[in-house]
N, C-alpha and C positions, 0 to 999 in steps of 0.2 A: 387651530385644528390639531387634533391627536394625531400622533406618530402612531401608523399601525404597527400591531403587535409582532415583536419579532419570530419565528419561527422557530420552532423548540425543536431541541437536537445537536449533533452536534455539524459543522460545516461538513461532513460528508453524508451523517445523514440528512440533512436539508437539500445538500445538490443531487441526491440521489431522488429525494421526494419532490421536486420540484424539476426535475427531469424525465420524472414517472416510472422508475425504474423499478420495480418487484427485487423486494432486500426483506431479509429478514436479520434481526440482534440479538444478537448471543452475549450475554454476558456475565464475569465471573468474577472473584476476589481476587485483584493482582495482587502477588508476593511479593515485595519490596525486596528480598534476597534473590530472585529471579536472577539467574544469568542468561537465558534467552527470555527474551520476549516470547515469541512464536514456538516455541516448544513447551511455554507455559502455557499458552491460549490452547494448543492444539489438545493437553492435555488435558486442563479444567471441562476442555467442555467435549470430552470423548470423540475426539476427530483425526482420523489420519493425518499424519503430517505433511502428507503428499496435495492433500488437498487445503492446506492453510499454507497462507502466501506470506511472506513480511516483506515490505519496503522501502527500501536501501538508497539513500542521496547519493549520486556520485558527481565526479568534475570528470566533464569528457573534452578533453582539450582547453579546461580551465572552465567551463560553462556547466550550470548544474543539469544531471536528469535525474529520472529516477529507475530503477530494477525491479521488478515485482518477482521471487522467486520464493518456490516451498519456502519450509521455515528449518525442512533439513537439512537442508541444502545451502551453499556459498556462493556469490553469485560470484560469476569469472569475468575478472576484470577486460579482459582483452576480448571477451565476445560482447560485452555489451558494449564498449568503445567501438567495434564496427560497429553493429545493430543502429548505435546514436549517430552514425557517419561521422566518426572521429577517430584519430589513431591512438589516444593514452586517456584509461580513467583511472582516477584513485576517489580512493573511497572519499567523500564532503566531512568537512568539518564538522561536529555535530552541533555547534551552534550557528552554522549559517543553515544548516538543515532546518532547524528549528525556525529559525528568522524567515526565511522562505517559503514555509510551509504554512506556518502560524500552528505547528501541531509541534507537540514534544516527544522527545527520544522515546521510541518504547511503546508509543499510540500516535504513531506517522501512516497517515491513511493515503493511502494512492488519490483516495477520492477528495475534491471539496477545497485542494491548497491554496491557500491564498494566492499564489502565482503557476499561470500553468507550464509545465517542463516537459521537455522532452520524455517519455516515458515506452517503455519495454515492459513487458510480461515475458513471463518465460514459460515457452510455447508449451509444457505440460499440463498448463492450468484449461486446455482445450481438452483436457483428457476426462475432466471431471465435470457432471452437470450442474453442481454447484462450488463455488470455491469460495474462502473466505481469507477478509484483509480486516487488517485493522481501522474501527468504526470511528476511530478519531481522538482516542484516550487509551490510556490501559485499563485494562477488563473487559473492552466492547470490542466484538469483532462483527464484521457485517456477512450476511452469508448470501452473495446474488451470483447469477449466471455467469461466465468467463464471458460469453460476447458482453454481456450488460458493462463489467468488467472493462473489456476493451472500450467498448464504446464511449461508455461515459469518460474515461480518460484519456480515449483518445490514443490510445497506445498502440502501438506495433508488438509482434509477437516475435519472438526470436529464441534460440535454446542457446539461455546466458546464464543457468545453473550447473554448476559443477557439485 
């Protein structure tokens, strides 16, 4: 018998479409000299920076989550270590981020990781009725609602941007 056909996209657009969630994809030519990711994406594709999110690994108490904060913004370590119910985060390794996620530095998408983490948005992304994260690569950003956002991740909201 054939193995049915895999589902085209990349693991966060496939959990997003198979969870039924209205997304739209934006995508652009990433610059390999980029020093931010997310100040690149905001800029290729004419978007406030306020309303494009980037996706940040951290250890909170030695256990991975994730941060979801603008892209101009730093995320603050000691308010997402409360937020996570933990008392110390430092920033993840960028290779067990990588391992954990099954996504690479630079196109780490909240959405779709191989293993699911504790996860935080940071509560400004309720401000905006569309926000946009990384679609699962560099150059693809995904543009859905901040509930859609929460939801499908699963996330608590907290204000863990400085």
């Amino acid at each position: 018998m054939a193995k049915a056909k895999q589902a085209q996209g990349t693991p966060a657009t496939v959990a997003l479409t198979k969870a039924k969630v209205a997304f739209t994809t934006h995508t652009y030519e990433h610059d390999p000299a980029a020093k931010s990711y997310g100040l690149e994406a905001a800029e290729a594709l004419g978007l406030a920076p306020e309303q494009v999110f980037k996706t940040l690994l951290v250890e909170v108490d030695g256990k991975l989550a994730v941060g979801v904060v603008p892209v101009g913004k730093q995320l603050d370590l000691k308010a997402i270590a409360a937020a996570a119910g933990g008392k110390k985060a430092v920033m993840a390794d960028p290779a067990a981020a990588e391992r954990s996620t099954g996504y690479v530095v630079g196109g780490i998408s909240p959405i779709g990781q191989k293993r699911t983490l504790p996860t935080v948005v940071d509560n400004t992304a309720t401000e905006h009725p569309t926000v946009y994260v990384s679609g699962g690569r560099r150059g693809l950003d995904i543009g859905l609602s901040p509930d859609a956002l929460i939801s499908v991740t699963r996330a608590r909201t907290a204000a863990i941007a400085r």
